[in-house]
C-alpha positions as CSV (number, residue, x, y, z in Angstrom):
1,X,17.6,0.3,17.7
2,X,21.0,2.3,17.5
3,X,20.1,5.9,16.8
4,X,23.8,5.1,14.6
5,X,23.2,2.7,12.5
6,X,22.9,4.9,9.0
7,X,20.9,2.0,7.6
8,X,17.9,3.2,9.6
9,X,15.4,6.2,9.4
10,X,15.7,7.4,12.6
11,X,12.3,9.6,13.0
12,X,10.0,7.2,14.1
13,X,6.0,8.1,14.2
14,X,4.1,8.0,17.2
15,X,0.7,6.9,14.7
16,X,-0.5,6.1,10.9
17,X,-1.0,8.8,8.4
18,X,-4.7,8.1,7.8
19,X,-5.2,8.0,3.8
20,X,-8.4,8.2,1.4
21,X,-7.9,6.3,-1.5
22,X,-9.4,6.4,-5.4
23,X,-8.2,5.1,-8.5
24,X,-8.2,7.1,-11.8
25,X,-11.7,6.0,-12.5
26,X,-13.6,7.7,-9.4
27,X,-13.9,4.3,-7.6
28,X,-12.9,3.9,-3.9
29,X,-11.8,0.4,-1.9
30,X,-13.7,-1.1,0.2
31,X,-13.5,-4.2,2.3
32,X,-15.4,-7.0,1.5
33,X,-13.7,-10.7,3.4
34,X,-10.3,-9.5,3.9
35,X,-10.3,-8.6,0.3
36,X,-10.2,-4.9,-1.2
37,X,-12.6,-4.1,-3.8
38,X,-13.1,-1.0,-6.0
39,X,-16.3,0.0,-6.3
40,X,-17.6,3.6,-7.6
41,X,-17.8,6.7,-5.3
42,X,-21.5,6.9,-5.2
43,X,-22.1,8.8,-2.1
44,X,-23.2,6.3,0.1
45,X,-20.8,3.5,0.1
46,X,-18.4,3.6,3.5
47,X,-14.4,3.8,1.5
48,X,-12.4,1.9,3.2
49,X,-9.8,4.4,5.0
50,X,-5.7,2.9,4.3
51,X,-3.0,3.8,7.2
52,X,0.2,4.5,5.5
53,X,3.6,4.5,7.8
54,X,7.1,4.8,6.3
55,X,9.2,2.1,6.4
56,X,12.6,2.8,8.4
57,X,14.6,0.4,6.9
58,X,17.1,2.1,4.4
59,X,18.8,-0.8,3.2
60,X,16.3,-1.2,0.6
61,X,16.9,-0.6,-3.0
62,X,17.0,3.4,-3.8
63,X,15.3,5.2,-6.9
64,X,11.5,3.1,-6.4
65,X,10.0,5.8,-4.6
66,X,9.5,6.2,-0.5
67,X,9.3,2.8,0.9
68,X,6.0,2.4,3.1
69,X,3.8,0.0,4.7
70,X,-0.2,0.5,4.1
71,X,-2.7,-1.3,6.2
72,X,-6.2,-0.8,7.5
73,X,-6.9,0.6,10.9
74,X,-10.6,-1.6,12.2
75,X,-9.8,-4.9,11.5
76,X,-5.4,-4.1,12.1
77,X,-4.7,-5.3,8.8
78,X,-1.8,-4.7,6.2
79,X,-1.2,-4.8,2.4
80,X,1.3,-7.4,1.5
81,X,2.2,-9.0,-1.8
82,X,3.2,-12.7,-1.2
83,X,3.6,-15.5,-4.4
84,X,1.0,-17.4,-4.8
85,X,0.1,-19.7,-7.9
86,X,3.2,-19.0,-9.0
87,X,2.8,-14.9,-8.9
88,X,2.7,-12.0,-6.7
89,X,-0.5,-11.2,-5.2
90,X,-2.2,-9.1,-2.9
91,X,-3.2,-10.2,0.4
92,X,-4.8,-8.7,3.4
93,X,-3.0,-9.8,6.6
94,X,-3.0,-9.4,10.5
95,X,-0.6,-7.4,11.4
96,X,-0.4,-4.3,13.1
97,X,1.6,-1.6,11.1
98,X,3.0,0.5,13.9
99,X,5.0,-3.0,14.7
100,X,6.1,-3.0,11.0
101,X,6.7,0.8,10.9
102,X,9.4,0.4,14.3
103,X,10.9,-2.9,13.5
104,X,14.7,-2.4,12.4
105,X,14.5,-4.7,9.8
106,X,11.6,-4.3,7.2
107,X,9.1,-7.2,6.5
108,X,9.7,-6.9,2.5
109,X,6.6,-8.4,1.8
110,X,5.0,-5.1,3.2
111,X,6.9,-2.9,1.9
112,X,5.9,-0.7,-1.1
113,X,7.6,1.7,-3.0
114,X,5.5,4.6,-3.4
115,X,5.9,7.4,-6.4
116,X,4.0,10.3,-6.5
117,X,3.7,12.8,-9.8
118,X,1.3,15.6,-9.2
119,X,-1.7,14.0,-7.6
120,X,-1.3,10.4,-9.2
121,X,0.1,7.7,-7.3
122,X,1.7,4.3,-7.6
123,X,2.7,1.6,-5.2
124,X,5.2,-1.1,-6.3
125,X,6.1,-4.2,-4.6
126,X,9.4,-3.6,-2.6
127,X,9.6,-8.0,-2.6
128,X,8.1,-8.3,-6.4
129,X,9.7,-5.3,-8.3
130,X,8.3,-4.3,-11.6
131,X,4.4,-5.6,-9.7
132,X,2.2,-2.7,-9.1
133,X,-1.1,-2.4,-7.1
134,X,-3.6,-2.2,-9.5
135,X,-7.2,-1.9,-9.9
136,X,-9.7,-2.8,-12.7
137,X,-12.3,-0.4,-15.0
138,X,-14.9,-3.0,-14.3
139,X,-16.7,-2.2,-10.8
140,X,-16.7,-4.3,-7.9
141,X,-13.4,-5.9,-9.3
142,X,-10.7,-7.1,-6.0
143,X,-7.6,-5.2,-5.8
144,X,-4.6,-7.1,-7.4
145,X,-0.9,-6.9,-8.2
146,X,-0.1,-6.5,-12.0
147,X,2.8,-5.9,-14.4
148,X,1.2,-4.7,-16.8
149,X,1.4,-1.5,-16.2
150,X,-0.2,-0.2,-19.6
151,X,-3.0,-2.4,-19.9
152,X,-3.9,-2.0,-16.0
153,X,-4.8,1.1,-13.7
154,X,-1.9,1.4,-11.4
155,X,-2.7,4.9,-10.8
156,X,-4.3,6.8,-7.8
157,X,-5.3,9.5,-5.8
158,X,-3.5,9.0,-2.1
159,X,-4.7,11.8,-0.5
160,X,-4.4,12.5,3.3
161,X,-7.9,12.1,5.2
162,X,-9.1,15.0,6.5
């Protein structure tokens, strides 16, 4: 990597941020088959802890929100949204996200962009713009990728792990 090139972050990370995740409705993922699920916060379910890196590519589209990469730590797993049926979804695959994180060029199918107001935030699809991660009211529902931004919860609480 050419500490020149201006298309490139050039403050690499020696590890992931490690992230706790909830949406707006107190429920936190979990992994159930190489799916996330959201499930309610009830004191003894395990949440599913999310490793966040930034992505280092700047050549992507500006004004989204901070391009990152989010992925899981025990099984090495990242977020990627990938069509399928003829629409963005969600999928859980190998990959380890420190690769992802120092790889010039980024994997756009990782990449999302997120945007952060006050303690809310969103992730959208740096491959499927206007697709959100999104998670449903009902309990026990998978993760998914929506457009609909009103009639879906695309909002959450990404707090650092501590």
């Amino acid at each position: 990597m050419s500490e020149t090139d201006p298309s490139v972050h050039t403050q690499a990370i020696d590890k992931p941020n490690l992230k706790k995740i909830r949406d707006i409705h107190q429920q936190v993922l979990v992994l159930q088959d190489k799916t996330l699920i959201a499930v309610p916060d009830d004191g003894v379910v395990h949440p599913t802890i999310l490793t966040s890196t930034p992505c280092r590519d700047m050549s992507l589209e500006n004004g989204k929100g901070s391009p990152i990469y989010l992925g899981i730590v025990d099984p090495k797993l990242c977020l990627c949204c990938e069509e399928s049926g003829g629409q963005p979804t969600l999928e859980l695959k190998e990959k380890d996200i420190m690769e992802l994180h120092h790889a010039l060029k980024a994997e756009e199918s990782f990449v999302f962009h997120v945007n952060t107001n006050g303690s809310i935030s969103t992730f959208q699809s740096a491959a499927f713009p206007g697709w959100f991660i999104s998670s449903s009211a009902e309990q026990g529902k998978p993760i998914k990728m929506t457009k609909d931004v009103g009639k879906d919860n695309t909002a959450f609480h990404f707090d650092p792990k501590v």
